[in-house]
N, C-alpha and C positions, 0 to 999 in steps of 0.2 A: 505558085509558092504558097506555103501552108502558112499557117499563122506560125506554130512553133517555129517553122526556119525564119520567118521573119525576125521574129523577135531574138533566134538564134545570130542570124546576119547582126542585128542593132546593137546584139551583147559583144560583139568581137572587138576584143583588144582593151576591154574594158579593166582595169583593174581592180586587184581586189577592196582597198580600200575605197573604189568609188563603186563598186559593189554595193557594201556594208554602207554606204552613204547612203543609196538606190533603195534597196532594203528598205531601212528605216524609215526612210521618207513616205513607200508604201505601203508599210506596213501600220504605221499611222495614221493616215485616212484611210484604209480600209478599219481598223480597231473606232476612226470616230466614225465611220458613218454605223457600224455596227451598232454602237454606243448608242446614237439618235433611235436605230431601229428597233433596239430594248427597250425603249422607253413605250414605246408602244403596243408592246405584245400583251395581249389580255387572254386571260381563259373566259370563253363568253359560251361553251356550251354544256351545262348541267350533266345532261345523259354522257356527254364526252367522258369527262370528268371522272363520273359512276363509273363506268365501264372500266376505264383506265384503272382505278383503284382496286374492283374484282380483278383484273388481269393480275396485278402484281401481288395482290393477299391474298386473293381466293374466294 
């Protein structure tokens, strides 16, 4: 069984309101762990940087 039919099997009979319940709830800790992982991202390489700004102005 693949993942998608699994999780196709686990969705069966579900409805829609518990759906949109499902959703939300994951869509949620996915947006915070996101959140946490912004907090971390740093531009740390100079010549990156350089480069990147010749590519889009010229």
């Amino acid at each position: 069984m693949t993942v998608s039919e699994k999780y196709a099997k686990n969705l069966e009979g579900i409805t829609y309101l518990e759906w949109i319940k499902l959703k939300t709830i994951v869509d949620e800790l996915f947006n915070l762990k996101k959140r946490e992982l912004e907090n971390d991202i740093q531009l740390s390489d100079a010549n990156e940087i350089t480069e990147a700004i010749h590519r889009q102005f010229g």
